[in-house]
SEMI-132730 format. One line per field, with one value per residue: x, y, z of N, C-alpha, C in turn. Coordinates in pm, whole numbers. Example, Ala and Ser with C-alpha at 12.3 -4.5 7.8 and 13.67 -1.06 7.14 Angstrom:
<pts>
n_X = (1319,1285)
n_Y = (-569,-225)
n_Z = (780,708)
ca_X = (1230,1367)
ca_Y = (-450,-106)
ca_Z = (780,714)
c_X = (1320,1290)
c_Y = (-330,3)
c_Z = (780,787)
</pts>
This chain:
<pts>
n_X = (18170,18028,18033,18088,17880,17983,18212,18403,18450,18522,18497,18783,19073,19217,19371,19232,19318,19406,19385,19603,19788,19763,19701,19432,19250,19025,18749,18688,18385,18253,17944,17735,17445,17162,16984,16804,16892,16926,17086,17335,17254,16960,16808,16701,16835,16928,17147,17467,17559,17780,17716,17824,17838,17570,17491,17658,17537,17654,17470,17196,16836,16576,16271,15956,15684,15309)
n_Y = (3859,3637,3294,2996,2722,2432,2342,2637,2819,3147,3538,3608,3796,3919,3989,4200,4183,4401,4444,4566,4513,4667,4636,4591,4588,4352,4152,3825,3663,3387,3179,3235,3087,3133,2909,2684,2402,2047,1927,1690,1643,1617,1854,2189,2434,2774,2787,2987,2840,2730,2740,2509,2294,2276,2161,1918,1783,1760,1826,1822,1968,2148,2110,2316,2225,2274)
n_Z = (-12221,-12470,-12495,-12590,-12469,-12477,-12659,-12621,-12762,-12896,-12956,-13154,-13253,-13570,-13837,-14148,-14480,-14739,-15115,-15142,-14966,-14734,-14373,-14144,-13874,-13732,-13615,-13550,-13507,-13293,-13449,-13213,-13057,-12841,-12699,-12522,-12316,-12259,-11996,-11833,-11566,-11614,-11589,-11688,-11879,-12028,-12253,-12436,-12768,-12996,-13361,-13478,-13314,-13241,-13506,-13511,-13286,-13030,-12829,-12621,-12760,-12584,-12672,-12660,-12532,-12565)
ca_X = (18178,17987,18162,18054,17907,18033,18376,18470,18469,18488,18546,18923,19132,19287,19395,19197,19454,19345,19450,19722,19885,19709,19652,19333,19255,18943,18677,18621,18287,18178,17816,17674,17294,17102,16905,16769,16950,16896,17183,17369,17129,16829,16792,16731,16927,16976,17318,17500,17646,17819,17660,17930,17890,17461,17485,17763,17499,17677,17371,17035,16805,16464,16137,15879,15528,15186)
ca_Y = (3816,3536,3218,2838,2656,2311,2397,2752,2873,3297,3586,3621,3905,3914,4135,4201,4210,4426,4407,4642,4505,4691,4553,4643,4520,4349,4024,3709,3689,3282,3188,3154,3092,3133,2785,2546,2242,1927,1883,1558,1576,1639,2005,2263,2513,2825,2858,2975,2705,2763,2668,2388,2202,2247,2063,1787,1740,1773,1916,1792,2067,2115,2165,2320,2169,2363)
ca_Z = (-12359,-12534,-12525,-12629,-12359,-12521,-12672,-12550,-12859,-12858,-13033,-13178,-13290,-13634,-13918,-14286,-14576,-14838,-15200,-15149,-14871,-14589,-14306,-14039,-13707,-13733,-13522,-13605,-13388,-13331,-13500,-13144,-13053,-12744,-12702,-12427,-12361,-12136,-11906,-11813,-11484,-11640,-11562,-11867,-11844,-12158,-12305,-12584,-12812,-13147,-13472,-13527,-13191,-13280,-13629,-13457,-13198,-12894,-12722,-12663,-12743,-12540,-12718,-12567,-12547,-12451)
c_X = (18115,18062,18038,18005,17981,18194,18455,18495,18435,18544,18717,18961,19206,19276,19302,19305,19365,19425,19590,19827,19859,19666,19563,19279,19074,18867,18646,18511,18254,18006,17749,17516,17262,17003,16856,16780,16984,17077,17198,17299,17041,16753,16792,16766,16958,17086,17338,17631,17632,17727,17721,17875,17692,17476,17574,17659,17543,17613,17255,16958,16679,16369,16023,15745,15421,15130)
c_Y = (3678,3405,3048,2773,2475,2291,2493,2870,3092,3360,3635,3722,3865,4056,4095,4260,4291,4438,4482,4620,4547,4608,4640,4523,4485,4207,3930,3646,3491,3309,3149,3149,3043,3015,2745,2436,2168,1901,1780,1542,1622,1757,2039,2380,2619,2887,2908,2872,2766,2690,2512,2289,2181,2119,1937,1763,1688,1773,1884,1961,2053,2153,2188,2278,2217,2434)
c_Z = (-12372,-12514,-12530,-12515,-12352,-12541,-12644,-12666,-12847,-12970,-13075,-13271,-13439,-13746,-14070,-14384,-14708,-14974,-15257,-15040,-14760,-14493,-14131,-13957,-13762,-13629,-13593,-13503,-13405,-13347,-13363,-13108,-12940,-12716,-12560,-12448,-12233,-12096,-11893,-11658,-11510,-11651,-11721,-11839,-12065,-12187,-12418,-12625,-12967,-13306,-13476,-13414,-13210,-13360,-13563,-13365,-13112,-12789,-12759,-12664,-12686,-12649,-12630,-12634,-12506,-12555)
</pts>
């Protein structure tokens, strides 16, 4: 399974309520995205990292050049 490489962030189990009171089993999947990102030794290395922890810039991202 997918999981954050920054915060740990993953997919979690809950229920959808519908307007009658039902209730169905459904995912709350995190927004995560496959990137390249500079390591604290220098290495680049491709993880997945959540939308949230992107935009907060947690994570350098590489660009490639060529």
């Amino acid at each position: 399974m997918a999981r954050c490489f920054v915060c740990g962030k993953t997919t979690k189990i809950g229920r959808s309520v519908t307007f009658s009171a039902e209730r169905n089993p459904r995912k709350f999947k995190a927004n995560l995205h496959r990137i390249r990102v500079r390591l604290e030794d220098g290495s680049v290395k491709r993880v997945y990292v959540c939308a949230k922890c992107i935009k907060a810039g947690k994570v350098q991202k590489v660009v490639r050049t060529g």
